[in-house]
DRENTORKOL-3810 file (N, C-alpha, C; in nm, 4 decimals):
REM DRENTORKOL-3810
@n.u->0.0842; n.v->-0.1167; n.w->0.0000; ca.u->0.0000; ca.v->0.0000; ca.w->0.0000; c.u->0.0897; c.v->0.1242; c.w->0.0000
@n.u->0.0407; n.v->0.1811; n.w->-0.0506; ca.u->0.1060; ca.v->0.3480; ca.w->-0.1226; c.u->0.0934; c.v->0.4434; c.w->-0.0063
@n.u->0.1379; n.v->0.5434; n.w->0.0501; ca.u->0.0544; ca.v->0.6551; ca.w->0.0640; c.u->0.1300; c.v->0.7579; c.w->0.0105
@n.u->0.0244; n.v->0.8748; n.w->0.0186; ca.u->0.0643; ca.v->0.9918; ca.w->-0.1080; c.u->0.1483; c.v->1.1010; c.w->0.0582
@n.u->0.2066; n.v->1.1647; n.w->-0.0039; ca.u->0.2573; ca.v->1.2443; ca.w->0.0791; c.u->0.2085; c.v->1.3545; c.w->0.0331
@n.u->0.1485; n.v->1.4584; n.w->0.0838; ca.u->0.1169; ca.v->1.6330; ca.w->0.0714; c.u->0.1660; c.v->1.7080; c.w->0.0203
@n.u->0.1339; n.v->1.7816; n.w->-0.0221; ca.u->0.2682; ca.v->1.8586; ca.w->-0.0954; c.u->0.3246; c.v->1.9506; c.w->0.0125
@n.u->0.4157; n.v->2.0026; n.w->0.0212; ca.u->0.4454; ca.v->2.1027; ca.w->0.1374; c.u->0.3815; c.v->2.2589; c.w->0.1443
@n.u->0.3292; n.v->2.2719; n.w->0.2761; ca.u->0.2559; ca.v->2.4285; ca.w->0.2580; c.u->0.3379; c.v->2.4933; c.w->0.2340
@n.u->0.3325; n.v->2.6082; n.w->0.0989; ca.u->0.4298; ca.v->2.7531; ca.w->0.0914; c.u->0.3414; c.v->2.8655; c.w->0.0852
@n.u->0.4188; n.v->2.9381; n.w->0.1865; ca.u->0.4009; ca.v->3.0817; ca.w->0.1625; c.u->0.3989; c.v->3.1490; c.w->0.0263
@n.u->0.3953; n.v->3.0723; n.w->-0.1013; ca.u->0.3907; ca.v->3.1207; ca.w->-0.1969; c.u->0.3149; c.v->3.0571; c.w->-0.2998
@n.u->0.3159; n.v->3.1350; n.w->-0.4602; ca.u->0.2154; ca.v->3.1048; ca.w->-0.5448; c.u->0.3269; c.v->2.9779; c.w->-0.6240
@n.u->0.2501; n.v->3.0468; n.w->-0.7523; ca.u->0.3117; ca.v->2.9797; ca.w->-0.9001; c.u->0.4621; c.v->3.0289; c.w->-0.9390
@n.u->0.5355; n.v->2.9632; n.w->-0.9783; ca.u->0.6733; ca.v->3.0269; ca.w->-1.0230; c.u->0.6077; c.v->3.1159; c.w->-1.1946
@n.u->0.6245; n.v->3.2131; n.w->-1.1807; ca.u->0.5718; ca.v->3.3092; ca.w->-1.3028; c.u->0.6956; c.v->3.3091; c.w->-1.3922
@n.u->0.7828; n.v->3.3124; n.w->-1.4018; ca.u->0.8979; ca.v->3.3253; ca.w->-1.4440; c.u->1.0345; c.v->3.2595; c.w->-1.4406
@n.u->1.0927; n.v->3.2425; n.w->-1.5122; ca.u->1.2227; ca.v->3.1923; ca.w->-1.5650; c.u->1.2790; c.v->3.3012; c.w->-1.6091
@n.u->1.4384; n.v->3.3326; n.w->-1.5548; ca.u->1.4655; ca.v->3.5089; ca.w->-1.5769; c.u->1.5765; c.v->3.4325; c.w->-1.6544
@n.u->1.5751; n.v->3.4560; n.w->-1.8005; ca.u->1.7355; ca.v->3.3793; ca.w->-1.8322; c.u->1.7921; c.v->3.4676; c.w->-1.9305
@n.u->1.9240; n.v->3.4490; n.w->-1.8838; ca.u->2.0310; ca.v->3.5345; ca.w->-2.0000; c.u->2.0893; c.v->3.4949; c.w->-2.1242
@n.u->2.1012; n.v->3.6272; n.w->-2.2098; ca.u->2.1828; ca.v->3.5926; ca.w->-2.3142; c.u->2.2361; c.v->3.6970; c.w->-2.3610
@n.u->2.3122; n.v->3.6731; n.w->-2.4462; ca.u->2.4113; ca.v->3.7695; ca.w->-2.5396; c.u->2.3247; c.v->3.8225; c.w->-2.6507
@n.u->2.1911; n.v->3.7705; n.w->-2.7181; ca.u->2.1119; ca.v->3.7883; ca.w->-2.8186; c.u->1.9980; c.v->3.7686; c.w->-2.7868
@n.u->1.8951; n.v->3.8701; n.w->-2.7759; ca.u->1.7743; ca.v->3.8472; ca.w->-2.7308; c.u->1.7085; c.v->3.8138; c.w->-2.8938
@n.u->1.7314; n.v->3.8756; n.w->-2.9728; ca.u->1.6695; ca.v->3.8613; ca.w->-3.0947; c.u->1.6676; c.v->3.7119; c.w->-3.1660
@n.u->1.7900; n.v->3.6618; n.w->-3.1503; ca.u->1.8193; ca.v->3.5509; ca.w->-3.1499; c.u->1.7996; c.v->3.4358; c.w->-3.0786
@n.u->1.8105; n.v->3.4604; n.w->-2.9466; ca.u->1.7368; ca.v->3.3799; ca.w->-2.8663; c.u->1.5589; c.v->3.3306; c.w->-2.8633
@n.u->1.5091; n.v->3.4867; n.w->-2.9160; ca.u->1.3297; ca.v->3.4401; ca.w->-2.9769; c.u->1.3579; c.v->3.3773; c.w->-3.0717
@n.u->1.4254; n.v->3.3727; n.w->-3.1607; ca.u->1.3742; ca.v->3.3465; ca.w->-3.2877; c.u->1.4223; c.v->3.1426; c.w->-3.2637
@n.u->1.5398; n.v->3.1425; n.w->-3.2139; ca.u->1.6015; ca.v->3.0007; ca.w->-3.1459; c.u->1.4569; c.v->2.9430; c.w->-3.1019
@n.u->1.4037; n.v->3.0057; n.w->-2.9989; ca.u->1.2757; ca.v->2.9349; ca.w->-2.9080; c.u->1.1372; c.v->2.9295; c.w->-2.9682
@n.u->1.1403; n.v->2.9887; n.w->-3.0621; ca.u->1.0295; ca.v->2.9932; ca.w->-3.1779; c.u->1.0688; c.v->2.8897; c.w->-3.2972
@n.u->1.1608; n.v->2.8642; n.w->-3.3333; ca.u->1.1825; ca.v->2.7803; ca.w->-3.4217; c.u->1.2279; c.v->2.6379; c.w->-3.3339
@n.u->1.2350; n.v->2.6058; n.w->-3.2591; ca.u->1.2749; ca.v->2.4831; ca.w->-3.1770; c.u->1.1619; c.v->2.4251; c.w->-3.1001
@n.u->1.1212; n.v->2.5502; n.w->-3.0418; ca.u->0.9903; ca.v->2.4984; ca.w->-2.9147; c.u->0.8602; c.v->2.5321; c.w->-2.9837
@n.u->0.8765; n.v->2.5965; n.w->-3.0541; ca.u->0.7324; ca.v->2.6143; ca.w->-3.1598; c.u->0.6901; c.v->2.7288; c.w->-3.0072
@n.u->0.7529; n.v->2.8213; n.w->-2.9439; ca.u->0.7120; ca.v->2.9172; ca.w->-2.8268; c.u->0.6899; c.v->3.0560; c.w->-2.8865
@n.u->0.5092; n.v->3.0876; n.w->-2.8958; ca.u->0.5244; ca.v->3.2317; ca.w->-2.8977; c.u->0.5856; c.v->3.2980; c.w->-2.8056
@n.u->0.5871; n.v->3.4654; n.w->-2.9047; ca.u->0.6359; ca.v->3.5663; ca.w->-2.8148; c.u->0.4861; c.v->3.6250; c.w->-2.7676
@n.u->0.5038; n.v->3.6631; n.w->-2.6424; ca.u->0.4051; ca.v->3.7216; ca.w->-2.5747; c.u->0.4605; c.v->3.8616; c.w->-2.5645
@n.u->0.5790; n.v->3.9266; n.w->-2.5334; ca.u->0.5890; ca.v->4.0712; ca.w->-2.5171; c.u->0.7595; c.v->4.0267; c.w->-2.5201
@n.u->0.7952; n.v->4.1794; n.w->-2.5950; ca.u->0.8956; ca.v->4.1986; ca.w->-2.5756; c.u->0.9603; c.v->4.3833; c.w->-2.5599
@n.u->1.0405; n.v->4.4017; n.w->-2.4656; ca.u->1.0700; ca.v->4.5732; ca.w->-2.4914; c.u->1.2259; c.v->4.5648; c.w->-2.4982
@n.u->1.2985; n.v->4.6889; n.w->-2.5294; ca.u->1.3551; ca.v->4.7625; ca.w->-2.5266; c.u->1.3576; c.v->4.9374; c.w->-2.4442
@n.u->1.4267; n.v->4.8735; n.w->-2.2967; ca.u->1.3826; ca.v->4.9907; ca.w->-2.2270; c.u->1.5232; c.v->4.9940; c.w->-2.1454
@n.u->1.5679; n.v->5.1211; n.w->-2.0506; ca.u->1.6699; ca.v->5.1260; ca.w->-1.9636; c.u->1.8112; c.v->5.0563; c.w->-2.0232
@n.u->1.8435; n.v->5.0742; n.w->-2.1454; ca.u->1.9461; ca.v->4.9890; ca.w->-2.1897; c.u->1.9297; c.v->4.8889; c.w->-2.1806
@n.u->1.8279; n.v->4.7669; n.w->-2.2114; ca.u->1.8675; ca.v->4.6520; ca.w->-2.2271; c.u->1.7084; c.v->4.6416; c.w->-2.3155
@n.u->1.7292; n.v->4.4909; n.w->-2.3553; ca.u->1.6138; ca.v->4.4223; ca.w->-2.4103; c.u->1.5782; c.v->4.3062; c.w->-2.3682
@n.u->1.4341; n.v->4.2711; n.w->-2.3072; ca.u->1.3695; ca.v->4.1718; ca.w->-2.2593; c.u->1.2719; c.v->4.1163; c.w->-2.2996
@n.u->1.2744; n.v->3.9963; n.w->-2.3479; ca.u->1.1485; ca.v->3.9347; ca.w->-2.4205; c.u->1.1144; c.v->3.8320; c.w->-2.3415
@n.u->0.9545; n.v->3.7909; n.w->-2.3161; ca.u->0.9154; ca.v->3.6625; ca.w->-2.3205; c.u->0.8832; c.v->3.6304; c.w->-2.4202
@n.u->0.8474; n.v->3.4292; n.w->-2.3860; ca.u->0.8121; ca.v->3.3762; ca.w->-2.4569; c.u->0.7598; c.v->3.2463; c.w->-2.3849
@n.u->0.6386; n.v->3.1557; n.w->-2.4592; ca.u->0.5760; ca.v->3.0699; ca.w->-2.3553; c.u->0.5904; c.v->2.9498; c.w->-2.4078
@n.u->0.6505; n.v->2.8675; n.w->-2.3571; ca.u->0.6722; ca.v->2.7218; ca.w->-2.3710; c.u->0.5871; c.v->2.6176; c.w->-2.3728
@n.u->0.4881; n.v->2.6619; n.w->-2.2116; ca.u->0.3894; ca.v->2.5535; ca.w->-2.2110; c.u->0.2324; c.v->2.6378; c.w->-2.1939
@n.u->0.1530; n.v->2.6130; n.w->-2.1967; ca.u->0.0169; ca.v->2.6829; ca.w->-2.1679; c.u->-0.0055; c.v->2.7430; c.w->-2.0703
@n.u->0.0902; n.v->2.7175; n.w->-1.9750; ca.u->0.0449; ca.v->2.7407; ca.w->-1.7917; c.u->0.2138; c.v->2.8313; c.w->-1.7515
@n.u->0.2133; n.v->2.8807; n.w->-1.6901; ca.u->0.3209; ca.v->2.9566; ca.w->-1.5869; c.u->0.4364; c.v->2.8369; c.w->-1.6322
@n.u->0.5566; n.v->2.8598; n.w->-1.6135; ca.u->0.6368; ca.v->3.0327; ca.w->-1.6112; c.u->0.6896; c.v->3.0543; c.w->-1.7751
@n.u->0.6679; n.v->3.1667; n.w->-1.7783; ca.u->0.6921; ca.v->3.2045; ca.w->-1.9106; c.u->0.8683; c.v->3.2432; c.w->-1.8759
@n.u->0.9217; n.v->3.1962; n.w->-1.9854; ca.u->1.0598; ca.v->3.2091; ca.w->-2.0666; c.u->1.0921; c.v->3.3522; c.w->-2.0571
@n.u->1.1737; n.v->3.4395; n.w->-1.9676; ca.u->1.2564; ca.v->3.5927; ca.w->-2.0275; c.u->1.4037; c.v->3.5830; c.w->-2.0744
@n.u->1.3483; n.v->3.6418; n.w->-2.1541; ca.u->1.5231; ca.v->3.5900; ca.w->-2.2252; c.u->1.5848; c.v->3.7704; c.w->-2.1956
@n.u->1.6612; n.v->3.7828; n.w->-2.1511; ca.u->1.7317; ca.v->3.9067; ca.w->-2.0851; c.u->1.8239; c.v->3.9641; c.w->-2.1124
@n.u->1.8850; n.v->4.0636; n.w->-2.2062; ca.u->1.9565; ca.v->4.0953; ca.w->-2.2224; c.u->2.0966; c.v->4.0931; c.w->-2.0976
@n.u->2.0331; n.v->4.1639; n.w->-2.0043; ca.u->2.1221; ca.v->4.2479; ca.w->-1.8729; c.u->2.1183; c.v->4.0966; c.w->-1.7603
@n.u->2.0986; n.v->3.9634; n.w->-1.8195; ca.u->2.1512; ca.v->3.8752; ca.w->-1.6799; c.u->2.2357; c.v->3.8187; c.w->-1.7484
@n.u->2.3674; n.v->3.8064; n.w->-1.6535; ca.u->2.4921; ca.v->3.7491; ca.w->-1.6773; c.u->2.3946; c.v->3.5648; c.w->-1.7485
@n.u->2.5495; n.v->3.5137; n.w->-1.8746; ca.u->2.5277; ca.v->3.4224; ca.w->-1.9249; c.u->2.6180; c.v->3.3352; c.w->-1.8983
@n.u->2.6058; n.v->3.1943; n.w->-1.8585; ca.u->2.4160; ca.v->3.1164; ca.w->-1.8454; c.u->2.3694; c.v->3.1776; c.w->-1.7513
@n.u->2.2499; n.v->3.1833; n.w->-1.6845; ca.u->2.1845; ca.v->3.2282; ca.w->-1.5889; c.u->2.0405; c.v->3.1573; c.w->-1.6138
@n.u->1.9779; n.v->3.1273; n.w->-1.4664; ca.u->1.8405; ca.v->3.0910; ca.w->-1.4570; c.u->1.8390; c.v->3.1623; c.w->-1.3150
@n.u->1.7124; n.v->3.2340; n.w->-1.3622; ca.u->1.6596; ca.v->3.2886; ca.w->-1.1951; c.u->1.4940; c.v->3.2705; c.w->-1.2200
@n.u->1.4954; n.v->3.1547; n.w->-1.0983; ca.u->1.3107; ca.v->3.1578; ca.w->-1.1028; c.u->1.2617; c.v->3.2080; c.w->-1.0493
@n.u->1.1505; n.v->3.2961; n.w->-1.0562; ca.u->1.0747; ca.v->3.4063; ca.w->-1.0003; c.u->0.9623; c.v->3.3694; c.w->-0.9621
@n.u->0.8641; n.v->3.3272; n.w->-0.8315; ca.u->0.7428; ca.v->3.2961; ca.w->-0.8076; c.u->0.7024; c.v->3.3975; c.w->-0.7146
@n.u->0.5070; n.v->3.3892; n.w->-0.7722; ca.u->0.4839; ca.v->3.4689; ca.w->-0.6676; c.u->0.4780; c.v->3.5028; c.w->-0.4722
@n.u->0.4852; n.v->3.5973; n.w->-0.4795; ca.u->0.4718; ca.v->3.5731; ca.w->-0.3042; c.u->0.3518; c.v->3.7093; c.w->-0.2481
@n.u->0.2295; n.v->3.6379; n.w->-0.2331; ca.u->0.1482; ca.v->3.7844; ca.w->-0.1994; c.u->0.1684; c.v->3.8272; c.w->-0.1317
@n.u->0.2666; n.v->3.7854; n.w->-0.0269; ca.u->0.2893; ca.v->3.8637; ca.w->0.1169; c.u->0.4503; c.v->3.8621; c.w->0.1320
@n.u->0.5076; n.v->3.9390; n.w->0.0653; ca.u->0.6515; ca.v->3.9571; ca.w->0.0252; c.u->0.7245; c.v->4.0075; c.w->0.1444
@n.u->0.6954; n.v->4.0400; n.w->0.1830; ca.u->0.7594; ca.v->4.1097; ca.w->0.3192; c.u->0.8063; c.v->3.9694; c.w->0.3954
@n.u->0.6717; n.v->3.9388; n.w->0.4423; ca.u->0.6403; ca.v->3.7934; ca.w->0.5425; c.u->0.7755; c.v->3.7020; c.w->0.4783
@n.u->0.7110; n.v->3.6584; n.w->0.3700; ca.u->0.8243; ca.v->3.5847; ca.w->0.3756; c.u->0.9755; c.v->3.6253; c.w->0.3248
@n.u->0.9941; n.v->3.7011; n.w->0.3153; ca.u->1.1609; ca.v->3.7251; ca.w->0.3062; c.u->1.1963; c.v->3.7391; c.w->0.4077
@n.u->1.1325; n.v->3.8212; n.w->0.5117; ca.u->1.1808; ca.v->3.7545; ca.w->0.7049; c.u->1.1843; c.v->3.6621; c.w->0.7157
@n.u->1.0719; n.v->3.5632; n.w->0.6376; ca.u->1.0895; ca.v->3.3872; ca.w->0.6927; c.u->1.2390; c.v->3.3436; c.w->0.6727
@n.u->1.2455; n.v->3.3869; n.w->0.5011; ca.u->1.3581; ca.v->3.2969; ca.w->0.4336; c.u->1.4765; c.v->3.3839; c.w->0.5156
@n.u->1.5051; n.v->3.4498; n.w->0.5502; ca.u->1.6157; ca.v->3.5259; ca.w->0.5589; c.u->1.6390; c.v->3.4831; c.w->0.7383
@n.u->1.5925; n.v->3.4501; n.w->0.8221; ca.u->1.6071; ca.v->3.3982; ca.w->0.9054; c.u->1.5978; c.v->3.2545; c.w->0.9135
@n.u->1.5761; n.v->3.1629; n.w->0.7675; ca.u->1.6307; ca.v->3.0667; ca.w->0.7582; c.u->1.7130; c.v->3.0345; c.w->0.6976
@n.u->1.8318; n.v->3.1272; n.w->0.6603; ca.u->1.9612; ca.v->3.1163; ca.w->0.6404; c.u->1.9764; c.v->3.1764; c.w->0.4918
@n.u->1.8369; n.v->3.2620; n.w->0.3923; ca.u->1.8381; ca.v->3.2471; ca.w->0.2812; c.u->1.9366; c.v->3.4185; c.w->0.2874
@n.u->2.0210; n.v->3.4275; n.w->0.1879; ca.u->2.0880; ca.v->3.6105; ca.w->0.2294; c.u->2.0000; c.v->3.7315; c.w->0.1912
@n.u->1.9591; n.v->3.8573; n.w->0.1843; ca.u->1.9450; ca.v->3.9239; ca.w->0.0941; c.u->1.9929; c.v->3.9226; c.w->-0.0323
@n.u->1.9425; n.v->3.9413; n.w->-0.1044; ca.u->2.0270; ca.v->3.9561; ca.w->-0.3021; c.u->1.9465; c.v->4.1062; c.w->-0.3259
@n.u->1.9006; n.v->4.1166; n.w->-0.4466; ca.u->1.8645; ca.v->4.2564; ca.w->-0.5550; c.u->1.7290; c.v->4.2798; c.w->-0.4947
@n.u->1.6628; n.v->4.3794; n.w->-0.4550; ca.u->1.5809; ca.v->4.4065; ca.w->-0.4679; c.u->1.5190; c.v->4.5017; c.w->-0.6200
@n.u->1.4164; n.v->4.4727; n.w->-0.6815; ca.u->1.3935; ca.v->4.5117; ca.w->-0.8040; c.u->1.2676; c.v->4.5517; c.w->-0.8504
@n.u->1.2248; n.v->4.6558; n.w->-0.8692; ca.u->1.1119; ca.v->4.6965; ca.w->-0.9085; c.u->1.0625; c.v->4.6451; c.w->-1.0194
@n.u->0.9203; n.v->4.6005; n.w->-1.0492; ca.u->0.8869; ca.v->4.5576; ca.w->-1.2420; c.u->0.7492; c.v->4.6307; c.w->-1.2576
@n.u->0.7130; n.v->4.6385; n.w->-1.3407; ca.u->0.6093; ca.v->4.6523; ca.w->-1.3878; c.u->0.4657; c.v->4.5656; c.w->-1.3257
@n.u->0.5552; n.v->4.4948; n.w->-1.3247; ca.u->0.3930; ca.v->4.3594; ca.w->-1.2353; c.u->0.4139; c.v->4.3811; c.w->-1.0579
@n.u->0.5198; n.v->4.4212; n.w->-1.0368; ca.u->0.5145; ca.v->4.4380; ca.w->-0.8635; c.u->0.6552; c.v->4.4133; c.w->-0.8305
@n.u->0.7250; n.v->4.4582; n.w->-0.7155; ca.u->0.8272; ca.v->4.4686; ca.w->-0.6896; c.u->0.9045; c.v->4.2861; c.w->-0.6539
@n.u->1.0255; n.v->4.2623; n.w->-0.6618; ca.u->1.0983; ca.v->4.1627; ca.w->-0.6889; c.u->1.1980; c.v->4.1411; c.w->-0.6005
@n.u->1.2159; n.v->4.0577; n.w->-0.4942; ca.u->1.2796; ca.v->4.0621; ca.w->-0.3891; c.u->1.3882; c.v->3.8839; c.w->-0.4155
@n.u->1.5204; n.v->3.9040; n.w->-0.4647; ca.u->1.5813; ca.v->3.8473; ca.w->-0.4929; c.u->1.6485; c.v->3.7536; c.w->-0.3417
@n.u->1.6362; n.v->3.6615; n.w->-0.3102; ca.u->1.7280; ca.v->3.5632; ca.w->-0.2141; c.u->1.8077; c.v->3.4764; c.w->-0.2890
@n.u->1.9429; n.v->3.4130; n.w->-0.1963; ca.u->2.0508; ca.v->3.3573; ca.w->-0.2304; c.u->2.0865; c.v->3.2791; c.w->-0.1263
@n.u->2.0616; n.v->3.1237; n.w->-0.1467; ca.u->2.0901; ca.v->3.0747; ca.w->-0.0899; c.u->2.2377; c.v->3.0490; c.w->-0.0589
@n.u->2.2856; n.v->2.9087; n.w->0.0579; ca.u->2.3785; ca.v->2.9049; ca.w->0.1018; c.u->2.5062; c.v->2.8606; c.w->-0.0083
@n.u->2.4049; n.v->2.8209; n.w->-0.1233; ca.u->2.5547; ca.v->2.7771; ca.w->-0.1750; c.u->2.5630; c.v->2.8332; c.w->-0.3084
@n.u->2.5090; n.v->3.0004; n.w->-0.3292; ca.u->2.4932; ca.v->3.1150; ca.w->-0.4310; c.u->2.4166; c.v->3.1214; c.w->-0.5092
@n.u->2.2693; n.v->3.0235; n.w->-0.5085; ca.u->2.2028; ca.v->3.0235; ca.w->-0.5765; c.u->2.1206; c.v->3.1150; c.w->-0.5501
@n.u->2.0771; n.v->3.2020; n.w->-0.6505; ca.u->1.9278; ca.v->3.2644; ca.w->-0.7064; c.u->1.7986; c.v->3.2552; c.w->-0.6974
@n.u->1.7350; n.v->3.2732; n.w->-0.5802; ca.u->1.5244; ca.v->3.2558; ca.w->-0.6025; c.u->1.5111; c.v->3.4134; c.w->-0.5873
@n.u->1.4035; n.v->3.3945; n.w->-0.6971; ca.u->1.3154; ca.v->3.5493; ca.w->-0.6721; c.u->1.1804; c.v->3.5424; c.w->-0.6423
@n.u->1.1209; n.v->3.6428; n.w->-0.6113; ca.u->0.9554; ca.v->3.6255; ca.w->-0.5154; c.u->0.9361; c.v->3.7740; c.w->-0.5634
@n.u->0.8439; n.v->3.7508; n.w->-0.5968; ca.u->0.7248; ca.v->3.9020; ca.w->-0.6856; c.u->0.6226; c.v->3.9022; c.w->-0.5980
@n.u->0.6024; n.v->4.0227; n.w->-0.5597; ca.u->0.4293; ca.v->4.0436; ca.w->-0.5011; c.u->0.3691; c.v->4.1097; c.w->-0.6279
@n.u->0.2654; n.v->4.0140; n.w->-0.6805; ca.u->0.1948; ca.v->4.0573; ca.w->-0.8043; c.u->0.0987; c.v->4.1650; c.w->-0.7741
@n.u->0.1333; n.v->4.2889; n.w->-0.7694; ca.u->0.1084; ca.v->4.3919; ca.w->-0.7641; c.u->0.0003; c.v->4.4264; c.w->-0.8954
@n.u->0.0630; n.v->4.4094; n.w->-1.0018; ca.u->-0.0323; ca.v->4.4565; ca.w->-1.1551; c.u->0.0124; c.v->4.3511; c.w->-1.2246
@n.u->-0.0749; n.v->4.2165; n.w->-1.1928; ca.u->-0.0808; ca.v->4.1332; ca.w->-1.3000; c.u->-0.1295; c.v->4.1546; c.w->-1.4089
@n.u->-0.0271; n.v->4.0927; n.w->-1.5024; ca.u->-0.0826; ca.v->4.1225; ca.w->-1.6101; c.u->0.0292; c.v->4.2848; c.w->-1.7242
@n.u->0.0677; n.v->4.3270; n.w->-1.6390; ca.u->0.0904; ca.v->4.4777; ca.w->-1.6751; c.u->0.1501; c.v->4.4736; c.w->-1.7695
@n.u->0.2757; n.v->4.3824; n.w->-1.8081; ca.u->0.3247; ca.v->4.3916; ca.w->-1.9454; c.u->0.2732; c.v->4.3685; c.w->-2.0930
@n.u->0.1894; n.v->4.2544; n.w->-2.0777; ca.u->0.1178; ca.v->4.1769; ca.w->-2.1524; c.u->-0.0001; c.v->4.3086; c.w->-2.2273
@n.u->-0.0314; n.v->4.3757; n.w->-2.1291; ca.u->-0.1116; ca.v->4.5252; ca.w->-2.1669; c.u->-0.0097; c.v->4.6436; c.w->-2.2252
@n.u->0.0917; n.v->4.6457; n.w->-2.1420; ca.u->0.1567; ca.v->4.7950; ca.w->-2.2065; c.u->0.2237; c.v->4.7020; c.w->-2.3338
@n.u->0.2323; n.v->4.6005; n.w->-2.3659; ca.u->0.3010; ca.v->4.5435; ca.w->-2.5131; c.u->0.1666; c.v->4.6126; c.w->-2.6489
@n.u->0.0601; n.v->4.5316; n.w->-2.5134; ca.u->-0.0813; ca.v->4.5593; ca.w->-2.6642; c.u->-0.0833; c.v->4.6799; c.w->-2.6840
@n.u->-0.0308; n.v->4.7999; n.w->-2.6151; ca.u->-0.0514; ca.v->4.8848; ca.w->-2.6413; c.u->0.0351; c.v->4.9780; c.w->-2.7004
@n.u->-0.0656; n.v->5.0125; n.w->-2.8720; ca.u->0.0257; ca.v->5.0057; ca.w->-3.0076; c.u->0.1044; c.v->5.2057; c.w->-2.9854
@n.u->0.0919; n.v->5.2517; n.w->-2.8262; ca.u->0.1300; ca.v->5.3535; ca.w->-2.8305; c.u->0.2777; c.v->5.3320; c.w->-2.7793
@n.u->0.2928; n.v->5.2589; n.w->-2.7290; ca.u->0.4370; ca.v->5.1986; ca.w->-2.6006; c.u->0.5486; c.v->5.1820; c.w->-2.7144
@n.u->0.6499; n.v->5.2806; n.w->-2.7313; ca.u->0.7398; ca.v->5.3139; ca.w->-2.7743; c.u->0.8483; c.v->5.1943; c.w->-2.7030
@n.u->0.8519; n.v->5.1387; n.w->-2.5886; ca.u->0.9588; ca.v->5.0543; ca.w->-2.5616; c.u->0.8872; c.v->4.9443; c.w->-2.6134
@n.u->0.8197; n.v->4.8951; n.w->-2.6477; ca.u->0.7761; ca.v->4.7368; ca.w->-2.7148; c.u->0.8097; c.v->4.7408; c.w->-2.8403
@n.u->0.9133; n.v->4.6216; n.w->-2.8581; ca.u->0.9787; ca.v->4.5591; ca.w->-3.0170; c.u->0.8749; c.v->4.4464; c.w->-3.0340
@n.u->0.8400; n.v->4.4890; n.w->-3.1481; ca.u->0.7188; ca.v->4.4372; ca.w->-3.2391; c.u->0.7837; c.v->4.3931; c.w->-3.3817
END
């Protein structure tokens, strides 16, 4: 006889994001579009750099391919509605401070664990927000 084990309670949502780097964002869509068959959902050109998604599977986390993160790089980004809460949690369980980062969808509170790895936690502030300022054919930073 089996039994199922629970999943573990988190203080948090869905991982929304995959933050990944490259040397060619242009190239990198066009790579993930011709390989993964992955639309682009939004892409800009803003603050010196260029950032595109793109969606792999039907459901969370969409693909950013990033100009400005060191290469290779993966940083997964999930939500956390109560961002505060838990970065006291993690950070008194040994996780360090890293970047704190403002976005468009809600601010981005980077931790690093003990052995230099990368998690990020978004309080989804304006879901949705990019996906709108892309549609919108006035937004001078969206590469179309």
């Amino acid at each position: 006889m089996t039994t199922s084990v629970p999943p573990p309670a988190t203080p948090f949502g869905q991982c929304a994001y995959l933050y990944v780097g490259t040397t060619d964002v242009s190239a990198s869509v066009d790579f993930y579009q011709r390989a993964l068959g992955a639309p682009l959902v939004w892409r800009f050109h803003a603050f010196g750099t260029d950032v595109a998604a793109v969606r792999i599977t039907p459901h969370a986390p969409l693909v950013l391919l990033a100009g400005h993160r060191p290469v290779p790089s993966c940083l997964p980004i999930w939500t956390a509605p109560d961002l505060e809460a838990l970065v006291q949690r993690l950070r008194s369980e040994g996780f360090a401070p890293g970047e704190e980062v403002g976005t468009p969808d809600g601010p981005i509170q980077v931790l690093v664990d003990p052995s230099g790895n990368e998690i990020g936690f978004l309080r989804p502030d304006r879901p949705g927000a990019l996906e709108s300022a892309y549609a919108d054919p006035s937004n001078t930073n969206a590469v179309r």
